[in-house]
N, C-alpha and C positions, 0 to 999 in steps of 0.2 A: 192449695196453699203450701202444703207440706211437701209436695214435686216442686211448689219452683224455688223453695228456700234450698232443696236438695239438689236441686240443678245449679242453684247461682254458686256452690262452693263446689260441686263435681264435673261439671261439663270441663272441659280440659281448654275452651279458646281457639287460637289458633296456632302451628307448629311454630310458627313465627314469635309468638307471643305467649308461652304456657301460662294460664294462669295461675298464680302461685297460692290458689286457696285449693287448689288440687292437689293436695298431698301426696296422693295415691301415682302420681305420674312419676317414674325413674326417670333418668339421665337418660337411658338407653330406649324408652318408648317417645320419647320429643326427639331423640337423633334420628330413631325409626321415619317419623310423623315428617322431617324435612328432607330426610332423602328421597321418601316415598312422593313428598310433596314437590321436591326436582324432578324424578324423575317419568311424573307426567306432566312436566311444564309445564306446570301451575305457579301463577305470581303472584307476590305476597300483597296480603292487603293493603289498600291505600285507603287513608281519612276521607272524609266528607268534603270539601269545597265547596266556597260558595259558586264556581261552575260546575262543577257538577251538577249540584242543585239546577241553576238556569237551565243546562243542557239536558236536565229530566223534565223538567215543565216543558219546555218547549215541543219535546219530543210525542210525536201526533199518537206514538204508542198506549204511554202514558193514558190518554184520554180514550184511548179506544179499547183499551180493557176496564178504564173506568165505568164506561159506556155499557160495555157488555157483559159481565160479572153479574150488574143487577138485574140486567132486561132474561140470561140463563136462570138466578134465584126466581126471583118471578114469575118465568116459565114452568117453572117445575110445581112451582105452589097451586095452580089449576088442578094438578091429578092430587093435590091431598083434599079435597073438600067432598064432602058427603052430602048424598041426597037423598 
């Protein structure tokens, strides 16, 4: 509990966006954070839509790691039991 009250005011966000409860962050490490962040052309975030949303449901990925996430947990739980 006390990591994530200390994470929600220290994690710094994104270079795009510093969060301003990070005090600790100078002028000069968020100019660092956006150059560095050009110059692996890297693009800035974009909000949620509601297509996005559709265009995640839709997509047959989505389901096939929901698929298979539980069927690997599962698998593995065989080698913990004892006899």
């Amino acid at each position: 509990m006390i990591y994530a009250l200390a994470g929600f005011w220290l994690i710094p966000d994104f270079p795009t966006m510093p969060n301003p409860r990070s005090f600790w962050l100078r002028p000069q490490d968020i100019d660092m954070a956006v150059q560095r962040t050009s110059q692996f052309r890297r693009t800035a975030n974009k909000k949620f839509t509601w297509q996005t949303v559709k265009r995640t449901a839709r997509s047959p990925l989505l389901y096939f790691f929901a698929t298979l996430y539980p069927a690997c947990v599962l698998a593995q739980a065989g080698y913990q039991c004892e006899y």
